[in-house]
N, C-alpha and C positions, 0 to 999 in steps of 0.2 A: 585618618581620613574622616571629614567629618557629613555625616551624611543630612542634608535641609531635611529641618520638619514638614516642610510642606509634602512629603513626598513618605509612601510608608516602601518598608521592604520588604520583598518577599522570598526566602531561600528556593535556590533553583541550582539546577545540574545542566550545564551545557553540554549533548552526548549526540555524538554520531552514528548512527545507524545503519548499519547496510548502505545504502545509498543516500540517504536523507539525511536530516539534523533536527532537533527537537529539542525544546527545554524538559526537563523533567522536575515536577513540583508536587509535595505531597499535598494529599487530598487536602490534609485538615490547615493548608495554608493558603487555603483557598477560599472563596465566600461560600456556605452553603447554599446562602440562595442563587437558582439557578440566572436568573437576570442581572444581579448584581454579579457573578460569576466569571456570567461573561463577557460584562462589559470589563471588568478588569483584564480577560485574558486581552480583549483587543486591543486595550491602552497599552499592554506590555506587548503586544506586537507591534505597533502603530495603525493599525487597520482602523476604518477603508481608507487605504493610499495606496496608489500603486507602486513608490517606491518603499512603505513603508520605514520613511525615514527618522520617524520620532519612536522608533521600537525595535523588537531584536529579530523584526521577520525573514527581513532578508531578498522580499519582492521577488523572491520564486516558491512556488506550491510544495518544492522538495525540505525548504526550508523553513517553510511558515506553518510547524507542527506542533502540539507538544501534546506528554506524556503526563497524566494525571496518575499519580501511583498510591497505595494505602494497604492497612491489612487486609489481610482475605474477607471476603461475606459469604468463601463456602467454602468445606470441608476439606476438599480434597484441590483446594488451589495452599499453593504459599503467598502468592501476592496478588491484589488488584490490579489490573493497569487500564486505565480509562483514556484513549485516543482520539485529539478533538485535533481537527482540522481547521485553520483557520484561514477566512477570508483573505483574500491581498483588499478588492478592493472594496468592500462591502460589509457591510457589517454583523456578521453572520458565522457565527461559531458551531461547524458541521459535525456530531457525534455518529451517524448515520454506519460507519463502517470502521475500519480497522485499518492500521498501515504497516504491514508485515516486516519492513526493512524496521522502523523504528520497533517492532516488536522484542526484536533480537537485542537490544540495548538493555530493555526492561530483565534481564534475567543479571547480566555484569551490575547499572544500579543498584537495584537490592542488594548482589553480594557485598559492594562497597560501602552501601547504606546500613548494614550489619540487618537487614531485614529478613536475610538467612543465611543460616549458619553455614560457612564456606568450609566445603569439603573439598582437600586436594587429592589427585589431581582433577577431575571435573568433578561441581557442581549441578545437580538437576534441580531446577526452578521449575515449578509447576504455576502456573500465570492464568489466572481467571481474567479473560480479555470482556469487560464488560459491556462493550458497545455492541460486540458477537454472538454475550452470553456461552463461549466457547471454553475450555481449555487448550492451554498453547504450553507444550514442554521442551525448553529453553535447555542447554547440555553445553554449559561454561565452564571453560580451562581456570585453573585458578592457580596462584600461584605466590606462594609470603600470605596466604587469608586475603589475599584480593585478584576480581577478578583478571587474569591477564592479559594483556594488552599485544605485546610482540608476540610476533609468530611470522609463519611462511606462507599461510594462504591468500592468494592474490584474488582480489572482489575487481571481475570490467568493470570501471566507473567509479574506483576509487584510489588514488595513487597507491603506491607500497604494496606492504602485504599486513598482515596483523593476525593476532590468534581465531581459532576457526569456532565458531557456536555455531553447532548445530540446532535448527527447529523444526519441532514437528506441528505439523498445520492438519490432520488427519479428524480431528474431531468439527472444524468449520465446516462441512459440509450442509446444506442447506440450514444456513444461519439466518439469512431473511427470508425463503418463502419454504421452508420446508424439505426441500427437496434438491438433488442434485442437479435435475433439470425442472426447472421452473416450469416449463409449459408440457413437462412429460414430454418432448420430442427433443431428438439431437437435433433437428434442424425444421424450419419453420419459415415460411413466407410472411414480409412482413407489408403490409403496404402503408408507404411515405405520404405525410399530411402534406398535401399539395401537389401528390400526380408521382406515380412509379411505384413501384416495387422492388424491394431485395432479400434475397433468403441470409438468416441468420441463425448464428446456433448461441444459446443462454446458456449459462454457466453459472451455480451457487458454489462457488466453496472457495474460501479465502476471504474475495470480497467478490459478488455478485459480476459478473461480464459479459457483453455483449460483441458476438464474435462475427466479423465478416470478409468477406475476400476483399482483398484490397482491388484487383480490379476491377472488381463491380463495381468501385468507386473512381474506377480510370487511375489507380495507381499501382507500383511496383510493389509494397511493402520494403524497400531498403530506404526510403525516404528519410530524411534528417528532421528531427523537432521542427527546428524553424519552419523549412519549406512547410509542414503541415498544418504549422500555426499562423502561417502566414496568407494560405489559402482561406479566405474569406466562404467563399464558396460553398468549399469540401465542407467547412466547418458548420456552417449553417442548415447541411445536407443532414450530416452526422447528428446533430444536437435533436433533430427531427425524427431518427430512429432510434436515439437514445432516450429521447423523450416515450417514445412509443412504448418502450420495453419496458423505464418507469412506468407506466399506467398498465402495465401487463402484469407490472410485480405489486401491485396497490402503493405505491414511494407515492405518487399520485395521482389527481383526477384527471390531469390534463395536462397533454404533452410540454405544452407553453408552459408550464409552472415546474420543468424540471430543473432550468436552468439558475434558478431563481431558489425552489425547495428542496432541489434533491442534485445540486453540483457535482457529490461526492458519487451517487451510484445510482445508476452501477456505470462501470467501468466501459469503456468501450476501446477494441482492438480492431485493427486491421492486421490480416493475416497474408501473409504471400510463402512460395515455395522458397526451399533453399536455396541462396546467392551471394555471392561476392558483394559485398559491400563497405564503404573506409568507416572505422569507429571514427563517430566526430569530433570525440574530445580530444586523440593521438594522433587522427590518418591513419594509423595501421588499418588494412585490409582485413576481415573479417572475411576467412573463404567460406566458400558454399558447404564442405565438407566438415564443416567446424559447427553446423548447428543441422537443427532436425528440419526447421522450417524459421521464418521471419515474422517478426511481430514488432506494431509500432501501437504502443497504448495511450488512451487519452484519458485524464481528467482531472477533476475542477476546472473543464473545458481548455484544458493545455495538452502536448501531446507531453509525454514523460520524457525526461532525459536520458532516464534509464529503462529500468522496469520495475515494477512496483511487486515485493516477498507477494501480498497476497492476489495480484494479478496472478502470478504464476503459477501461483497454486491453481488457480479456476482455469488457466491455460496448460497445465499440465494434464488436470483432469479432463481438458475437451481431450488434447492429443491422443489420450488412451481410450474415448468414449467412439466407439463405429458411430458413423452418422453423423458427424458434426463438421463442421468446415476446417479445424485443426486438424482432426482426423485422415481426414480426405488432401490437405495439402502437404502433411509429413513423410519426411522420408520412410516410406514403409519400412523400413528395418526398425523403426522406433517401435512399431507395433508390440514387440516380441520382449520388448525388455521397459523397465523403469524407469533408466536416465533416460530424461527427454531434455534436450538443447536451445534453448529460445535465444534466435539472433536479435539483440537490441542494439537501439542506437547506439548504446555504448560498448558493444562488446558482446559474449554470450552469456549466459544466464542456466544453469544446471538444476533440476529440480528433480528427486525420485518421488513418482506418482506409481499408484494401483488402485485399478478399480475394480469391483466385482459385482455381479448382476444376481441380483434376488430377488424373483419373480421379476416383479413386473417397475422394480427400480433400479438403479445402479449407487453403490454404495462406494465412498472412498474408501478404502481400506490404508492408505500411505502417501506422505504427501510431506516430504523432509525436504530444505534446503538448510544448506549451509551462508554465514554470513560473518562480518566482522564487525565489530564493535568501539567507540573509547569515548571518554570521559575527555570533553575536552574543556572546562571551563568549570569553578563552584565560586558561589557565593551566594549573591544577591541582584533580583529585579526591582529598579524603584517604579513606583505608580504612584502620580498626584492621589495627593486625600481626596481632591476634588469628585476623583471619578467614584468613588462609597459614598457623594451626596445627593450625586445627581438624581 
């Protein structure tokens, strides 16, 4: 094959993650200046386009990811992994937070990358998440000295089944403001720029969230992506308390400037009680009995197809925190034990939380999911020279 000069290349990993998908490219084949950096990631996405048709995006938010990987910069990590979020239609490359499905990718990588040395039968990757500033330890099946692939564990929202990595997310707790609750209270009245009020409860740990009853927004919580993204309305309601809570966590100065500077987070959930509802991707029924409570989450102002590893973290930790509006809508039996069940559009979602109160905070003390992982694509990305002249 022969590849045009006009066009340089750049070695990439095409890997799936939990529910997402994501290129993965090492740091040092990347530009270090950050401008020139990222105008190449957008040229290898095709971004701003909303179908992102001249690059490898894919014109959904689940898709238009990638994984920036390198040696450690601290001790007691084995790998970097820097997670940037890219625009669909703008041009705008978000470092702001973490994306927990593709997390789980970043540990199999390195083993196959030979970036650490593969012990059978599992590997522990210890992963310095530098957007978080966090530690994340990644517990990969391996098998022949590469990460494995097959297995029996079945992910809602992803066909088959495949080998099971376990992550611990226990150390992200107040990664952007400090603290496990942001404004020191499980729940808080907020009032809406333009007339109303509604109580919410903040969440730091995974990725920052902002959690509300879905009726207070006139809705069930079993609602489908689409219907939520299609509600113009709803959306402009929410963008307005999500903005709010940005300017409550300093992301920024004004609520108008979140959609625009701060897309990524924090996160924003509607909450409802336990219910029957069809996973959209199958039709199969999702009974009421099969989760703890319902959650439909939004962002880069989309609602999620699934559910996002580090949403669930910060929704795991409401569910166990008194006072919060997960708290108050879960099946009280969850109270008493760890596995907590989040029904998503695609199915249910399993996360062991613990939390412990010391003085006058609360502290995550455990916060594991499990996920699947593979490699599905190596080679090369091309990008015009053009874009190194601009």
């Amino acid at each position: 094959m022969r590849f045009p000069e006009e066009q340089r290349r750049i070695p990439c990993v095409l890997m799936r993650g939990g529910t997402s998908r994501a290129l993965f490219v090492m740091r040092n084949h990347l530009p270090s200046d950050p401008g020139l950096r990222d105008r190449v990631i957008l040229r290898m996405y095709g971004s701003p386009d909303i179908r992102q048709i001249d690059g490898i995006g894919g014109a959904d938010p689940l898709t238009s990811k990638l994984a920036i990987i390198g040696p450690p910069t601290r001790t007691d990590a084995d790998v970097d992994y820097t997670f940037a979020q890219v625009s669909i239609d703008r041009p705008f490359v978000d470092y702001a937070g973490n994306c927990g499905n593709i997390s789980s990718a970043v540990g199999p990588f390195a083993i196959d990358e030979g970036l650490v040395d593969a012990v059978e039968p599992v590997t522990k990757v210890r992963i310095h998440q530098t957007n978080t500033r966090c530690i994340l330890v990644a517990e990969v099946p391996v098998v022949n000295g590469k990460a494995a692939v097959e297995g029996d564990y079945h992910l809602d929202g992803v066909p088959g089944s495949g080998a099971r990595i376990r992550l611990d997310f226990s150390d992200t707790a107040g990664a952007i403001s400090g603290r496990l609750l942001p404004t020191g209270n499980p729940l808080d009245r907020l009032d809406i720029p333009g007339g109303g009020s509604i109580e919410v409860s903040v969440i730091d740990a995974g990725t920052p969230t902002v959690f509300v009853r879905a009726t207070d927004l006139g809705l069930k919580g079993t609602e489908t992506p689409a219907e939520i993204d299609a509600n113009r309305e709803l959306n402009e309601r929410i963008e307005r308390i999500r903005g709010t809570v940005a300017v409550w966590m300093g992301l920024v100065d004004d609520w108008r400037q979140a959609a625009e500077k701060s897309p990524y987070l924090p996160f924003f959930a509607l909450v409802g009680g336990p219910a029957d509802y069809p996973d959209f991707t199958t039709g199969r029924y999702v009974r009421a009995e099969e989760v703890d409570f319902t959650s439909r989450l939004l962002f880069m102002l989309k609602a999620h197809k699934a559910y996002p590893v580090t949403g669930a973290v910060a929704t795991g930790a409401a569910a166990q925190t008194p006072g919060t509006i997960v708290f108050e809508l879960a099946r009280p039996e969850s109270h008493h034990r760890e596995e907590i069940r989040i029904g998503h559009p695609a199915g249910v979602l399993e996360i062991e939380v613990s939390v412990q109160r010391e003085g006058e905070e609360i502290r995550l003390t455990r916060a594991a999911i499990s996920r699947t992982a593979r490699r599905i694509m190596e080679g090369y990305i091309l990008v015009p020279w053009s874009t190194w002249e601009r």
